[in-house]
N, C-alpha and C positions, 0 to 999 in steps of 0.2 A: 572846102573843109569836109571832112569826113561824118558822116551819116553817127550820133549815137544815141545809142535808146537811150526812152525818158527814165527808166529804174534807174541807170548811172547817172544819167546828167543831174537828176533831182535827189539822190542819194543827200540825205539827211546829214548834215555839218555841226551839229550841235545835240546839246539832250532837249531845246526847244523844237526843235524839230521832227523827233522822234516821233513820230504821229499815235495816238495809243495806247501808249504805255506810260502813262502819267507815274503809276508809283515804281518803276525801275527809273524814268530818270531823277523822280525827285530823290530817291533811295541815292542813288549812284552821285548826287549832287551834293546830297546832305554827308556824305561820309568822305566829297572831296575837299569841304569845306571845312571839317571839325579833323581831317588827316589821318583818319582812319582807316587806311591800306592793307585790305587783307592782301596774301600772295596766290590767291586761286578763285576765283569765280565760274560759276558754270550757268549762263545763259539757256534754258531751254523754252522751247513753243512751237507753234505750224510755221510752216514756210513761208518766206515773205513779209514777215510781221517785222523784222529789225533788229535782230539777232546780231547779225554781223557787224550792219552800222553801227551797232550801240557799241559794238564790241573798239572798232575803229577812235570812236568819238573817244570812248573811253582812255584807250592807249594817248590820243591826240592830249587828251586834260592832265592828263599824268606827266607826259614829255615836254608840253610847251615850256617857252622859259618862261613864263611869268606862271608856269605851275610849281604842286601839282592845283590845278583851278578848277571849276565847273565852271567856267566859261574859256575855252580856249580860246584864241586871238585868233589863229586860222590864218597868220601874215606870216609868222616865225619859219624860218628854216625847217626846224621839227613838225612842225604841224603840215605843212605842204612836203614834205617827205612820208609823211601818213596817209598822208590823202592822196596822194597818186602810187603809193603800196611800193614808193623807192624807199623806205628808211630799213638801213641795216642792222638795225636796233629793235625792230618790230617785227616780229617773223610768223607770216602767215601759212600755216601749215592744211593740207586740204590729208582729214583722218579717212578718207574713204582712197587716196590711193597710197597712204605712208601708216598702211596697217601693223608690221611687222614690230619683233622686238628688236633688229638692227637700226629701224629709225627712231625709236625711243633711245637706243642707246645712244645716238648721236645726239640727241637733245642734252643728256644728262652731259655729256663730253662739251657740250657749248658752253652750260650754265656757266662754268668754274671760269669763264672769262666775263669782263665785267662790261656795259656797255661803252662802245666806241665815243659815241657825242650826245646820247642820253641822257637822262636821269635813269630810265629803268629798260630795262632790258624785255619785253615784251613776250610772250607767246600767244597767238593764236589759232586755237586748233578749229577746226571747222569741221561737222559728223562727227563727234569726238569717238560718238557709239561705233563707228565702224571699229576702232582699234580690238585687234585679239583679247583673250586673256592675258595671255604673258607679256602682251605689251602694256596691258595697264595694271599689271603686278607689276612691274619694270619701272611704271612712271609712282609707285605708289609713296617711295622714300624721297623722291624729288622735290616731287608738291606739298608733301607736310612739312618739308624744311629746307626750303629752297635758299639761297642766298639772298640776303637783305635786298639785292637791284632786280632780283628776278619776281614776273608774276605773270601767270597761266591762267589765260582765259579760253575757256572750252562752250563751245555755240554744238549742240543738237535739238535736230525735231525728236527725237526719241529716247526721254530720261531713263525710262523702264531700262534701257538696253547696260545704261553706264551704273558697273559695279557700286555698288553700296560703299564700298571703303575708298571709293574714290568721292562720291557725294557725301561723304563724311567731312571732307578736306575741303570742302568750299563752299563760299558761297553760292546762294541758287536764287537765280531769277526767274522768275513764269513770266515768258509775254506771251498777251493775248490775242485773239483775232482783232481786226480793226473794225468796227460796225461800218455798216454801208454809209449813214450816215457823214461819217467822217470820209469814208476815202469818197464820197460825191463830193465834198469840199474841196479836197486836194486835185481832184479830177477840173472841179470846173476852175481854179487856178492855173492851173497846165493850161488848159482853154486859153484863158486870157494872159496867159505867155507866150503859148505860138500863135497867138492870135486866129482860132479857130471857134468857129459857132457850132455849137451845139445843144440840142434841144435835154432837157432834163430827166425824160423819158428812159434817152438813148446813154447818159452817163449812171443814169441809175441801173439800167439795165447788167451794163458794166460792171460795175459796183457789186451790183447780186451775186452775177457771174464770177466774180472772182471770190467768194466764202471767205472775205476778212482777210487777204493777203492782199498786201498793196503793190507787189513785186507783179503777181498777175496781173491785177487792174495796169496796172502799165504796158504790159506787154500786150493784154487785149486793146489796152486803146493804142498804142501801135499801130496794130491790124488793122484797126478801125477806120485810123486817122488816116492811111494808108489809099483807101478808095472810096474815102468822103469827099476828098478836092475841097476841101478848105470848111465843109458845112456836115456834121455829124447827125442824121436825121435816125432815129427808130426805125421807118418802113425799110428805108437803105440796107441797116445790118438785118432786119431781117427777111432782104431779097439777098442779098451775099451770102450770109451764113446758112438760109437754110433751117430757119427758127420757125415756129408755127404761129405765134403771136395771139397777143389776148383778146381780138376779135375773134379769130377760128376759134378759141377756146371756149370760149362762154356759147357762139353761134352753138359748138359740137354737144359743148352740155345743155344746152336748154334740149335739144334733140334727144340726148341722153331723158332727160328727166320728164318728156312728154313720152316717151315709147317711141316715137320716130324712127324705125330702125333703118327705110331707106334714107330720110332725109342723112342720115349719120351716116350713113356707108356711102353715100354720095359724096360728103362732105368729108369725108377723110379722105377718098379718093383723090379729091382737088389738093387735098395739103400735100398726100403724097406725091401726085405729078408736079411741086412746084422744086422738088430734091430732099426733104424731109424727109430724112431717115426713121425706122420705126423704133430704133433703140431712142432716139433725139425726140421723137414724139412721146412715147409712152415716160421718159426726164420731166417732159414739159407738163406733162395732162395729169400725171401725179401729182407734180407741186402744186400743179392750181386747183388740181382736188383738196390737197393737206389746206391752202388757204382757204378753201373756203369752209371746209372744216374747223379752222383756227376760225372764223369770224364766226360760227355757227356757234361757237362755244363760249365767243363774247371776244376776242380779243381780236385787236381792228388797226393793234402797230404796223407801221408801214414795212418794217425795217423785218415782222416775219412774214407777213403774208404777201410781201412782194410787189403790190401793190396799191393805192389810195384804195378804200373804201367802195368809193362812186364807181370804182372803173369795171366790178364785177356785177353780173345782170343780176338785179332784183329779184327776176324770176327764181333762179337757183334757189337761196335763201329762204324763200316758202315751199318749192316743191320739197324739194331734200333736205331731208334733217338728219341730224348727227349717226344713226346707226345706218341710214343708205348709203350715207358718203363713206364712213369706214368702210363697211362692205362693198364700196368702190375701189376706195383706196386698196386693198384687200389684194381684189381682181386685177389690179393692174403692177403689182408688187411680185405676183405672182406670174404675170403677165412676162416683166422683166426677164424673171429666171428662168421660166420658156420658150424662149425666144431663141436663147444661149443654142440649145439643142436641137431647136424645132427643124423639121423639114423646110417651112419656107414662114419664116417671119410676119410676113403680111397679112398671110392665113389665120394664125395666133394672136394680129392686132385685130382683124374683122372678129373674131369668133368672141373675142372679148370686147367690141363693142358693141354685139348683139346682145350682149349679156346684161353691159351696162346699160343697154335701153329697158330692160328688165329689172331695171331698180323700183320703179314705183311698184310693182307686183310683187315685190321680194318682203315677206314677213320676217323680222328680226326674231332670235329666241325670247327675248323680253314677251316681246307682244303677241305671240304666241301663249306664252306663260298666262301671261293676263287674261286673254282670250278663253283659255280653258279654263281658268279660276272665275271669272264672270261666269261662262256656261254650265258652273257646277253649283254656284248659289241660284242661278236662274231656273235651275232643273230641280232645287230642291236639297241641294248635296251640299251646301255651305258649310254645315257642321258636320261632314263626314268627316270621317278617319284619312290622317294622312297618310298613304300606302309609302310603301320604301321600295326599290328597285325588287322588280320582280323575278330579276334572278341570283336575287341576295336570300340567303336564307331565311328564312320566315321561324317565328315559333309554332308552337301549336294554336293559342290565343290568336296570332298575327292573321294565319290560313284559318280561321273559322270566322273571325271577322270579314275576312276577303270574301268568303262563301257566303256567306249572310248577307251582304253590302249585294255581292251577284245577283243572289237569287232578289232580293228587293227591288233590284234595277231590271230584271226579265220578268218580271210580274205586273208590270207598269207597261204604259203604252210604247217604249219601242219597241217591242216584241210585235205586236201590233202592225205597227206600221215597218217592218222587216217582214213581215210577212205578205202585208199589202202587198208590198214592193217585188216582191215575190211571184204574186198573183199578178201580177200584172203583166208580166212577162219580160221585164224591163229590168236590170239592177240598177237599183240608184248609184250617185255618185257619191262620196263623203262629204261634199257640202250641202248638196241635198236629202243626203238620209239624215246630217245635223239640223238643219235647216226644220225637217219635218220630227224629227225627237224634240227639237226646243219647244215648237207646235205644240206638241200635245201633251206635253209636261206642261205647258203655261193654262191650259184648258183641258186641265186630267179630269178637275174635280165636277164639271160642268157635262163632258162630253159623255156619252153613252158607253157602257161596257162596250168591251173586246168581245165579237164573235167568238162563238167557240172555236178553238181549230180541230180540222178533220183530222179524221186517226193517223192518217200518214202526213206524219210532220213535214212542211216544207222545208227547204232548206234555206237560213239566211245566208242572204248576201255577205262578202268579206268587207264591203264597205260598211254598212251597218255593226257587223259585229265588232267590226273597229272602233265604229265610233263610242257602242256600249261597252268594250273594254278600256277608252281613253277614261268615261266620264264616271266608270263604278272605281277608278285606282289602280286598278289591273294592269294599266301603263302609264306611266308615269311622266310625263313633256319631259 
């Protein structure tokens, strides 16, 4: 017997099985029961989620002979002519190669015959959005007043695409992604239908992978099931695929988050030599950055951060807090869209993971902000004037305060110690020329006058004068 994949063979026969979409089938049930048959529905959502099934199931409830039902029997003639897409009464139409306004004309030239052995005469368009303008000006008179056995049901990923005057004429269904949750259910089912072991890790993973499309999740476990030999293990898929895995991950970040920058470049090395690609690597070191960012911020669902709670290092957590990880996440986003261009890829992944071992050294603008709002109540300046950009206009009142504020601030001991710094042969550096202004602002009122300075003024240093232009307003953080 012939080989067929699990999307087809587990294709959905009912609205109980619609995995998902709770309020399209019980919507679709309730209006098959009360016989309330509109003649046009438009189905739309992402790939995979049950579109088309539903669309199938639907025509099946309507045609069976003991309809129209929400529960079709699935034994009858009709219903097993749906289901294997022989009934000449249901006509599935695929809108991405029957664009034109000759194949609408030939729809409207079918309608006017009534169905063969049906109750209704069926349409199903599939990308409905592919069709023309003129083709769906074409179908516009069709659809709002079709003949009593005829109804059109239109399935796209793209509603934006399909004319307004056409979404006027029908019903609309939103389906939504499937949470992982749910397709690791139906995953580990499959399991114990081909009777295969798999570990929980290794269908969740799956499950992630596939973004709430249950069509992929199938077709990846496929692949999967394919050179597992009967036992689906996590390390298996990822020595096959070529995945980096959340042991390197967490090892790569704690290296991140101590400075490490060989342990890191050593360690990326290894993942690289196992076939890990750097577009596949920079996918991976992202999202487990975004998670651990999502836990940092309080939320610990499994279903966003990808994985249990326990499984991420402790460590992380207390080194990096929320403005490092963003400005992680930042660098490696940016990472991405340089890579597109770059000379050699792997160059662009090193050069940004030297950067990220430069997270604990990297001051945020926040704390920066703070930092000089402390150092100006510490200096004495808490109730000073708050300056505005200094290359915004000023009034006249604005520029004599600024002056007044200067000269108060050159009068006092950094001037002083700018000039020490001067004498000595040496220029300080900005955390040292702060470091020695905070000094002797804390002990102005104690410490001894300033020498006089000799007639030929020294020259202060551009660190120093920086720092007295940050802490009088004159710059602004």
């Amino acid at each position: 017997m012939s080989f067929e994949v699990t999307a087809t063979r587990r294709r959905p026969k009912s609205f109980d099985d619609l995995a998902g979409q709770e309020f399209v089938s019980s919507t679709l049930k309730a209006l098959l029961e009360e016989g309330q048959i509109a003649h046009a529905y438009l189905f739309y959502g992402p790939r995979g989620c049950g579109k088309t099934s539903a669309a199938r199931i639907f025509a099946r409830a309507l045609n069976c002979e003991k309809g129209p039902t929400a529960k079709p029997c699935g034994t009858c003639p009709s219903c097993l002519e749906i289901s294997k897409g022989g009934s000449i009464d249901v006509i599935e139409i695929d809108g991405a190669s029957n664009t034109g306004v000759n194949d609408v004309r030939q729809i409207k030239d079918e309608v006017l015959f009534p169905p063969q052995s049906s109750r209704y005469k069926i349409y199903i368009i599939d990308e409905v959005h592919m069709l023309t303008n003129n083709a769906f000006n074409a179908l516009l008179k069709t659809i709002e007043e079709p003949p009593p056995y005829v109804i059109f049901i239109f399935a796209t990923t793209e509603q934006h695409k399909v004319p307004a005057t056409i979404r006027s004429r029908c019903q609309q269904y939103a389906f939504k992604l499937i949470s992982i949750e749910t397709i690791c259910a139906i995953l580990k089912s499959t399991c114990a239908e081909m009777n295969i072991e798999a570990e929980d890790e290794a269908l969740f993973w799956i499950a992630r992978e596939s973004t709430g499309s249950l069509r992929d999740a199938y077709t990846l476990f496929d692949q999967v099931a394919s050179f597992s030999e009967g036992k689906i293990r996590a390390a298996l898929i990822r020595e096959k695929l070529g995945l980096v895995g959340l042991e390197n991950l967490n090892a790569l970040a704690e290296a991140f988050a101590a400075g490490e920058v060989s342990a890191a470049l050593k360690l990326l090395d290894e993942i690289m030599q196992n076939g890990v690609t750097v577009e596949r690597f920079t996918i991976d070191l992202a999202s487990y950055l975004r998670s651990l960012l999502l836990i940092k911020c309080g939320i610990t669902r499994e279903q966003l951060t990808g994985y249990p709670l326990e499984r991420f290092s402790p460590k992380l957590t207390e080194a990096l807090d929320a403005p490092r990880l963003d400005e992680a996440l930042r660098i490696l986003l940016n990472l991405y869209r340089d890579i597109r261009y770059s000379v050699s890829p792997r160059f662009e992944l090193e050069n940004a993971a030297v950067r990220l071992c430069a997270l604990r050294d990297w001051v945020s603008p926040d704390e920066l902000r703070q930092a000089v709002q402390e150092a100006k109540a510490a200096l004495g300046g808490g109730n000073a004037v708050q300056y505005a950009n200094p290359r915004a206009p000023q009034s006249p009142a604005q520029t004599a305060q600024t002056a007044q504020n200067t000269d108060g601030f050159q009068a006092g001991a950094p001037r002083s110690a700018a000039a020490e710094a001067a004498a000595g042969g040496k220029p300080l550096s900005l955390s040292e020329s702060f470091n020695r202004i905070l000094e002797e602002r804390k002990h102005g009122e104690s410490a001894p006058p300033p020498a006089a300075e000799p007639e030929a003024k020294k020259a202060i240093p551009p660190e120093a004068e920086l720092v007295r232009r940050v802490f009088d307003g004159t710059i602004v953080p």
